[in-house]
N, C-alpha and C positions, 0 to 999 in steps of 0.2 A: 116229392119235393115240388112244391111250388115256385116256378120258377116266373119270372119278371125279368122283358128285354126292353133297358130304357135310357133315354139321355143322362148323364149323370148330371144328379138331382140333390147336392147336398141338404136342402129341408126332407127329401123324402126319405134318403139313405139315413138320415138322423134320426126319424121316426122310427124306422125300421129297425135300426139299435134297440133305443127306447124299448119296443114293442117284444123285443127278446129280451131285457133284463126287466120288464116285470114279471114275466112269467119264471125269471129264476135263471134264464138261459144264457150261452156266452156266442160270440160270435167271430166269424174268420171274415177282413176283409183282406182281400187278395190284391196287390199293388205290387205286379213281377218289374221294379225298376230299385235296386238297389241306392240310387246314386240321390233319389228324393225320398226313399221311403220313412226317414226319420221325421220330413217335413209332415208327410202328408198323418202320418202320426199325431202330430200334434195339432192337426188340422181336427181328425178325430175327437184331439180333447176339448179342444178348443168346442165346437161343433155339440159334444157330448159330456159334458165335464161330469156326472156325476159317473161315467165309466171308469173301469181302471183298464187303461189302454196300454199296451206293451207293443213290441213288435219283434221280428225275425226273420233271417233270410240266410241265404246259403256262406256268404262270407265271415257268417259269424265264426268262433271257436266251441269246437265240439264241448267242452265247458258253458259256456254260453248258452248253444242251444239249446243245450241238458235242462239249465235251470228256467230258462223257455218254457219249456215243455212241463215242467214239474209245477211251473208258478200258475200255467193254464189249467192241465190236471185238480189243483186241489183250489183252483178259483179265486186266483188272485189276481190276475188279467180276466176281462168283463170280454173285451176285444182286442183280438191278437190281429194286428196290421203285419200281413205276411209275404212271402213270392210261393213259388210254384212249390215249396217245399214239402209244403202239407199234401201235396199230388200222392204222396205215398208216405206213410209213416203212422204213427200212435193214432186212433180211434178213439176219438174225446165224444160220449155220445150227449153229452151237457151242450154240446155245439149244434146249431138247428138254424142259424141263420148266415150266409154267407152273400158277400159283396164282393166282387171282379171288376176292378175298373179296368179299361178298353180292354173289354173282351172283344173284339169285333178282332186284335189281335191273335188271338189263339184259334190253334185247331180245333174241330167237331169233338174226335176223340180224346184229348184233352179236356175240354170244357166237361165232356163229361166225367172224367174223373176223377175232377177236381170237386162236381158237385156230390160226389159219392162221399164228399169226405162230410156231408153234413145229412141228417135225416134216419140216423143210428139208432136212433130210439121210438117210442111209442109215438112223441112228440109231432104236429104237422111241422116240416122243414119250411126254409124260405130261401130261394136265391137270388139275386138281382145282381142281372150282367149289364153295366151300364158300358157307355162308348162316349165321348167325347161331345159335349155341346154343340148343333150346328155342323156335325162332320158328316159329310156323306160316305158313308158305307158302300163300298163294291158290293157289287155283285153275290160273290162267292161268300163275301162275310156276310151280306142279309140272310141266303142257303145258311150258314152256318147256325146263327140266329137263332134261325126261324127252326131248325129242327131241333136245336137243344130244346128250345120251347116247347115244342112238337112234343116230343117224346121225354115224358116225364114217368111213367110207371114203372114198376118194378119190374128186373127184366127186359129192356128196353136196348140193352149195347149192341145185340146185334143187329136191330136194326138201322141205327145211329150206326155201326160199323158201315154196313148197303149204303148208307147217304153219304158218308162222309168219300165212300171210293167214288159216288157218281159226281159229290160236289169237285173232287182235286184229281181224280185219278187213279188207278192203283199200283201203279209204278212195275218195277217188273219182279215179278215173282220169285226169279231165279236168282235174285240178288238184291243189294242194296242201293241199287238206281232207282231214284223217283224222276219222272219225266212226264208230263205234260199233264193235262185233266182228262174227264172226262169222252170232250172232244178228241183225242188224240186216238181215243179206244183203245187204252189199255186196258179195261176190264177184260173182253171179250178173250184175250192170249189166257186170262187165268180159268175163263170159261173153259178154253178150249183142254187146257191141262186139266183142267176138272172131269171133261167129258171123256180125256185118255183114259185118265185113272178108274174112272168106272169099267171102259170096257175091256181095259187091262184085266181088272178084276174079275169081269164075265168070260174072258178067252178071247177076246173078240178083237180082231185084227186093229191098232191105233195108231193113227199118222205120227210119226217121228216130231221133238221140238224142230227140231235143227228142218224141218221140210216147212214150218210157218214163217209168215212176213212178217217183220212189225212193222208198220204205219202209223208213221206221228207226222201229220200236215195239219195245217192250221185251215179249219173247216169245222164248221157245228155237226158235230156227229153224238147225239144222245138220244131219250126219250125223256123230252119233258116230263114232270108228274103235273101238270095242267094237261096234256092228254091222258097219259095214263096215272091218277091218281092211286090204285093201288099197288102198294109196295111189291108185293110176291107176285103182282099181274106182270106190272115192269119188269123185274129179273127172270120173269119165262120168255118172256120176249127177245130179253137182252140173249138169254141160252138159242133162243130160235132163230136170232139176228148171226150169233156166234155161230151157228151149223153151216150157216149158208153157202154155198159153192158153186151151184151156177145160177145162168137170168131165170131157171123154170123156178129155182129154191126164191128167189128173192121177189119173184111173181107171188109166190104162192105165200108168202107171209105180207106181201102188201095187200091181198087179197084179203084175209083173214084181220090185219088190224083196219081193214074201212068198214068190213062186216060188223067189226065190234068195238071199234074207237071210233069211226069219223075217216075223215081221209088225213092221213098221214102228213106232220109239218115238214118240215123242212131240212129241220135236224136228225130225222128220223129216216128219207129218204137219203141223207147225207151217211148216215150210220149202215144203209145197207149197199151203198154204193163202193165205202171204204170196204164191206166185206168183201166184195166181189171183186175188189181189185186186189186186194191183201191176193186170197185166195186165187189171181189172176198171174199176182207176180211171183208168189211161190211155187208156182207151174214152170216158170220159166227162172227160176233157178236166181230169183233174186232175193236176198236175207233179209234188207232192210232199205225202209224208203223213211228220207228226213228230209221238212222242209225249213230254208233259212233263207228268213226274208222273201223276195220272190223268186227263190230257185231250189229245186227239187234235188234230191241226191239219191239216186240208187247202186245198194253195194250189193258187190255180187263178188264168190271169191274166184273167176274167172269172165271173161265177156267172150262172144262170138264176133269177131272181129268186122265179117261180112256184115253183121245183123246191126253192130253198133256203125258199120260205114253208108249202112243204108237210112238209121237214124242222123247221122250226120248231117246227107246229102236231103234229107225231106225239111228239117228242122233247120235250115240255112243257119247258121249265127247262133243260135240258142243250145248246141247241145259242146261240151266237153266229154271226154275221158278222159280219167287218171288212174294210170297204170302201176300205182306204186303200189307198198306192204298192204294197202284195202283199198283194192281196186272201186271205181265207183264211178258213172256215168251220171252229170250235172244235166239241168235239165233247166232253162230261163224260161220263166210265165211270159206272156204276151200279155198288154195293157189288158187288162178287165178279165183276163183267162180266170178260171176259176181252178185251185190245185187237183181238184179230182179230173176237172176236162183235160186239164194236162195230163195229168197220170193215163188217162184211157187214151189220151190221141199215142201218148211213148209207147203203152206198154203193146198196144195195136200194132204199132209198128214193130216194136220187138217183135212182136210174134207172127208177123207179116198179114195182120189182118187190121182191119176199123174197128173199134169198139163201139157202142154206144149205151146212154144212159140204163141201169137197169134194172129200172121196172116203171111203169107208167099208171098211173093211178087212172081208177073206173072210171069211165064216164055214166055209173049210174050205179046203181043199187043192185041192177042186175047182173049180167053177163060180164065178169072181166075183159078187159082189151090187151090184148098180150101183143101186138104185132111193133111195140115197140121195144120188143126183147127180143 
């Protein structure tokens, strides 16, 4: 499927018609908005007049959509102005050219399934995701974009799957919570369940859920694909990022990505700092660390009273306890503190020692410098 990411362009999207009803062909344009979809309809004819333009959408009567369906089937809608309906349902393979307006709305895995719904035949497909005149696009919708673009061959969803978890996150595994992106490193918990289940399978001794942290603060914790631009190089990484457990583990894999990337950004030294602290606070018996706004929250389902009055008394002002049904020790940033610096100055004290940053990038192509681990 040929696919085109572009302003919506009514002379171009008109030709684009055109260009499938000479060849014989019928088209889906996608318009998930019930409430104008009859206008934009007639915008169609208007725009297209020698089509025969119809449309459909969810609110119609299963009667209705029947003859929908039958009217496209045997070619008597040219172009079916529709919503997300056609996501799943009859296989029209007469259909080869497809239009979405504001896709910059929809999910990665979505857009792609929706383009699955055209290119069924021998025929070359065509898709064109346009977005709104003049609108600047986020972040995460350019990522989205740009990978449906990306990845257009056959065969292509799983990796379109790997991008879409690195663009939003991949929520948590063990249920139907989505919570934060990328940054938050949720991948890394499905890593780690991945890595049980393997050694589960070999015999081989595997840390309990219930013994990992999750860690969701607001902090760039990823691997660009501008350093690592290969797909399967990235998710070894992310597996070797996910291992890590102490400063020699997270030495030894900054060591290895300046050997073979460059020296590590910023989001990346961010990504192994949250392992090590994940993996710092599940030592000391804490479940889950969340950050809102500028204060931190660690639950634990007990605290050591001494240990949290000695966090108290160092933190003057900035720490709470809440001793109710989910006990949880607050934790207030200091002007310009950064959440991870917080995390290591609490979790040091927790455990009656200083932390510090860990791992410290070469100062050369040669010999590693470790002595700030």
């Amino acid at each position: 499927v040929q696919t085109y990411v572009l302003e919506h362009d009514e002379a171009v999207l008109a030709e684009a018609i055109r260009r499938e009803l000479r060849r014989g062909g019928q088209v889906y344009y996608l318009h998930n908005d019930v409430a104008t979809i009859e206008r934009v309809t007639e915008r169609v004819r208007e725009k297209v007049p020698e089509a025969k333009v119809g449309f459909g959408h969810g609110k119609m009567s299963e009667q209705q959509l029947s003859e929908v369906w039958r009217r496209l089937i045997e070619q008597e809608i040219d172009v079916l102005v529709c919503t997300t309906i056609i996501e799943t349902g009859v296989d029209v393979p007469n259909v080869n050219t497809l239009i979405i307006d504001n896709a910059d709305r929809m999910g990665l895995a979505q857009l792609h399934q929706i383009r699955g719904r055209v290119g069924r035949s021998s025929r070359r497909a065509y898709a064109y995701l346009t977005f709104k005149r003049n609108k600047v696009l986020s972040e995460v919708a350019q990522k989205r974009l740009t990978a449906i673009r990306q990845f257009t061959e056959f065969g292509s969803g799983f990796k379109i799957a790997m991008r879409d978890m690195e663009i939003r996150g991949a929520g948590n595994i063990l249920g139907g919570e989505q919570h934060g992106h990328m940054q938050a490193v949720g991948y890394d918990m499905y890593l780690h369940l991945l890595s049980d289940a393997v050694k589960n399978a070999k015999g081989e001794k595997v840390r309990g859920y219930g013994e990992e942290c999750l860690v969701d603060v607001q902090v760039p914790a990823h691997i660009p694909e501008s350093y690592i631009p290969d797909l399967s190089q990235r998710l070894d990484i992310y597996r070797r990022i996910a291992d890590v457990r102490t400063r020699e583990d997270a030495m030894d894999v900054t060591d290895e990505l300046i050997d073979r990337f460059g020296d590590p950004p910023e989001s990346v030294d961010g990504l192994l700092r949250v392992a090590l602290l994940r993996n710092r606070a599940s030592q000391l018996g804490i479940r889950e660390i969340r950050q809102q706004d500028s204060t931190l929250f660690l639950y634990r389902d007990a605290f050591d009273m001494k240990r949290v009055g000695a966090l108290i008394a160092a933190m003057r002002g900035r720490v709470m306890l809440n001793a109710g049904a989910k006990p949880y020790v607050s934790v207030r940033l200091l002007p310009g503190q950064t959440p991870l610096a917080a995390l290591e100055e609490t979790l040091g004290l927790l455990s009656g020692e200083k932390t510090s940053p860990p791992a410290a990038k070469k100062q050369s192509r040669g010999q590693p410098s470790r002595n700030s681990v």
